[in-house]
N, C-alpha and C positions, 0 to 999 in steps of 0.2 A: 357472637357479633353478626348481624346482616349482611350478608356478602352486598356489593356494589353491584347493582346492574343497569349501573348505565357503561355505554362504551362508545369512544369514537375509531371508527374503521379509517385505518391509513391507507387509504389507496394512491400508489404510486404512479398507476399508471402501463406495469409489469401483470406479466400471467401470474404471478402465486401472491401479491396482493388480491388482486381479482378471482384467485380460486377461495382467498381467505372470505373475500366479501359476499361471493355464493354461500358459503356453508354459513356463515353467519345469515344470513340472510333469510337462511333454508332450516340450518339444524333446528330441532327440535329443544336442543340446548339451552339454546339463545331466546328460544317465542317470549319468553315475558320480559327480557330487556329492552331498556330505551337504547336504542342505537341511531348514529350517523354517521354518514358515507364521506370520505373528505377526500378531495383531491387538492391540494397545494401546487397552484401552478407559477411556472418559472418562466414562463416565456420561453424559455428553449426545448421544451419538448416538440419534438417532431410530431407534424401532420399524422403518421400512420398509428403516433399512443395517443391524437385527441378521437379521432374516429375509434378506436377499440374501445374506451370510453365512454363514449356516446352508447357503443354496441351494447355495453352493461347496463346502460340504461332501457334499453330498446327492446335485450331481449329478457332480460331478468327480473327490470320492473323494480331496479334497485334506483331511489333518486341520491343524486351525488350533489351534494354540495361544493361547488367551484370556489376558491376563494384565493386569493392574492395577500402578499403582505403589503404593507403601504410604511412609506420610508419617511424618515424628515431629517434637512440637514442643520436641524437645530438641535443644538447640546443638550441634555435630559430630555429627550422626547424619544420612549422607549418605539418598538414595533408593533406595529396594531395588522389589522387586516381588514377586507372589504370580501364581502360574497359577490361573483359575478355570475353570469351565463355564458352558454358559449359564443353567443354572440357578440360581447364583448372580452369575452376572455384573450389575454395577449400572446401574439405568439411574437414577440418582436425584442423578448431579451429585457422588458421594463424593468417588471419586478427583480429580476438579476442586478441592471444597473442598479435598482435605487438600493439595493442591499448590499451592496459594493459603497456605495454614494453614503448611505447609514454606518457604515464600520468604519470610515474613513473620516467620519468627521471631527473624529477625537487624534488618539496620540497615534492611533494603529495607521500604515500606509502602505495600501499596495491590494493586490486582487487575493481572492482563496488559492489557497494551494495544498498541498500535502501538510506542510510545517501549518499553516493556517487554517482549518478544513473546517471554516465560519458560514459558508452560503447554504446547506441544508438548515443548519439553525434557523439564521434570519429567514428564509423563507418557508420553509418548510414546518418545524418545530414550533419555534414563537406563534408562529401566526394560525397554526391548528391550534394551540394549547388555548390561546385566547376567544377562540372559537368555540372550541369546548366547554368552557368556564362559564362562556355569557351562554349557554344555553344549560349546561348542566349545576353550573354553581364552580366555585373556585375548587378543581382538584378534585370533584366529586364523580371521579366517571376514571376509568382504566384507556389506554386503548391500546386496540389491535395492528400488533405488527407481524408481517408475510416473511417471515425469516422457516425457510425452510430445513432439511436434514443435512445439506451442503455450506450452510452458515456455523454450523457448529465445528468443532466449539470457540471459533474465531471470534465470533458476533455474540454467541451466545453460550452455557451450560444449562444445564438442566439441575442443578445447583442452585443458578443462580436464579432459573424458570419460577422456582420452587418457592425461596423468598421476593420473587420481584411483586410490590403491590400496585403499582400502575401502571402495566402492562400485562396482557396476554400472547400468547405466541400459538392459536388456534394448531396450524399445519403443522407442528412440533406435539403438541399435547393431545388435539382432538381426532388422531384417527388413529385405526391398528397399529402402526406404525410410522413414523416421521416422514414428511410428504419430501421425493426423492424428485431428481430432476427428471426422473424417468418415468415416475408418477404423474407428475405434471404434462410431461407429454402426452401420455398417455391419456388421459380424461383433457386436455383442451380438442384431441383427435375427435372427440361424440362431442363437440360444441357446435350449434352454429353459427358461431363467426370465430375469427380467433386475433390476436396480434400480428399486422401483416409485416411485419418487419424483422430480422435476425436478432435475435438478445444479444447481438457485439456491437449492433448501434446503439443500447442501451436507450433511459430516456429521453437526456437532456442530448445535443447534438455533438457539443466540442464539451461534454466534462472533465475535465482533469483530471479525475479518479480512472479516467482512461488509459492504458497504456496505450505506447509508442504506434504500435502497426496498430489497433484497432481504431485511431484518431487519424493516421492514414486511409483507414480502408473508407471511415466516414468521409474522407475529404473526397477518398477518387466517388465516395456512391453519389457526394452532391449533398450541400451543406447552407442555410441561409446565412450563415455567421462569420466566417470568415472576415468578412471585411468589419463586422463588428467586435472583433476580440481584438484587431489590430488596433481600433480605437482605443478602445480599454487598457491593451500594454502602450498604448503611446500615452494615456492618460495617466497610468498610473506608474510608467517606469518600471513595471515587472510584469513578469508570465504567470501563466498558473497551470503550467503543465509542468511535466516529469525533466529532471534532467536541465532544469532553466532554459527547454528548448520553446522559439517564439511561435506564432502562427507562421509568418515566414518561414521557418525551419522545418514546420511539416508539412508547408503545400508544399516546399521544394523535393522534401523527401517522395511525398504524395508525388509528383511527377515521375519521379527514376521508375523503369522497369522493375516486378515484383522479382524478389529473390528469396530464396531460402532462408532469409535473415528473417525474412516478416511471411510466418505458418501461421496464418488466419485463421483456420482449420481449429489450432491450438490457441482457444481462448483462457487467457489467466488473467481475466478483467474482475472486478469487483467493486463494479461501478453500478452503484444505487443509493440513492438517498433512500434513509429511511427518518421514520420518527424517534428519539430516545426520552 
């Protein structure tokens, strides 16, 4: 059988997406595939992952397609998407609302959460896959996720690597050995540019898949959203953080003097959208 070469590249936004999308870019591996770059934006990523972005483009020569889901709060009207630029690309929470506004207009009610964990889909997943299809045909194309040596075997096996037919997992398969977080370091240090930000802001700014003190530490670094998550649990009568604690409950926490309860130092976060 013809192996498939075509692939869509999930760029999150993070450094081992981005180390995925050099080697693809670069291997010698990959030269005769049709490839595209995708970025799935949420509105809520921070100023410092659309500038690293930008950098992938600027210094690597890689072009990323920008695209948004687009929502409708009419009954049988599945999730589509729209390609943007950065010039009008949101950073103001849109596409988040209206994928909240899209899930809620049937029996389901209330924001993502842990028990819920429906906002990478609607934005992220649906609206790549659709993407994909209208350029490579329905289902005719793999794509590439940045799941490194530290995702295993929570995220993933090599089992399952083995049998999976619609994904690849480059930084697990394609080098001497599975790309380590210290690998990563390691090779963005001969970059030049890098992500100016700590990986415990993550992408999105208040995601849920956050824990306790690293939704703190965001709120003491300075945060656009705040007063927009408040709308959202006044909208919709629930949170969507850990613990059914509100946005009030962690600026107040975010206030108190830091204590040994909240070792920022010790990050157990596992906050990233990917594509499945």
């Amino acid at each position: 059988m013809t192996e498939n070469k075509n692939v869509l590249v999930a760029i999150s936004g993070g450094r081992s997406s981005a180390l995925m999308s050099y080697h693809i870019h670069n291997s010698p591996k990959f030269k005769d595939w049709n490839k595209i770059f995708v970025f799935a934006n949420t509105g809520m990523e921070r100023p410092e992952t659309i500038q690293f972005l930008k950098n992938i483009e600027k210094y690597w020569g890689i072009e990323i397609i920008k695209i948004e889901g687009v929502y409708s709060n009419e009954m049988n009207v599945g999730v589509n998407f729209k390609i943007v630029d950065w010039e009008n690309l949101d950073m103001n929470a849109k596409p988040f609302e209206g994928a909240v506004m899209h899930m809620n207009k049937g029996s389901f009610d209330g924001l993502p959460n842990s028990a819920a964990p429906y906002c990478s889909e609607r934005m992220k997943t649906i609206p790549s896959k659709k993407l994909g299809d209208s350029i490579f045909g329905l289902n005719n194309y793999k794509t590439a996720i940045g799941f490194r040596f530290e995702d295993m075997p929570k995220r993933i096996s090599f089992a399952e690597i083995k049998v999976d037919q619609k994904r690849i997992f480059p930084l697990l398969t394609d080098f001497e050995t599975p790309v380590t977080q210290q690998f990563l370091n390691d090779w963005w240090s001969k970059q030049p540019f890098k992500l100016e930000i700590h990986n415990k802001f993550g992408n999105c700014e208040l995601c849920w898949k956050k824990s306790e003190k690293n939704l703190i530490e965001v709120i003491r670094h300075g945060t656009r959203f705040v007063d927009w998550v408040d709308t959202m649990e006044q909208k919709y009568q629930n949170t969507m953080f850990r613990n059914q604690l509100s946005i009030h409950d962690l600026v107040k926490m975010a206030s108190l003097p830091t204590t040994a309860e909240f070792n920022f130092d010790d990050n157990d976060d596992n906050c990233v959208c990917s594509f499945t």
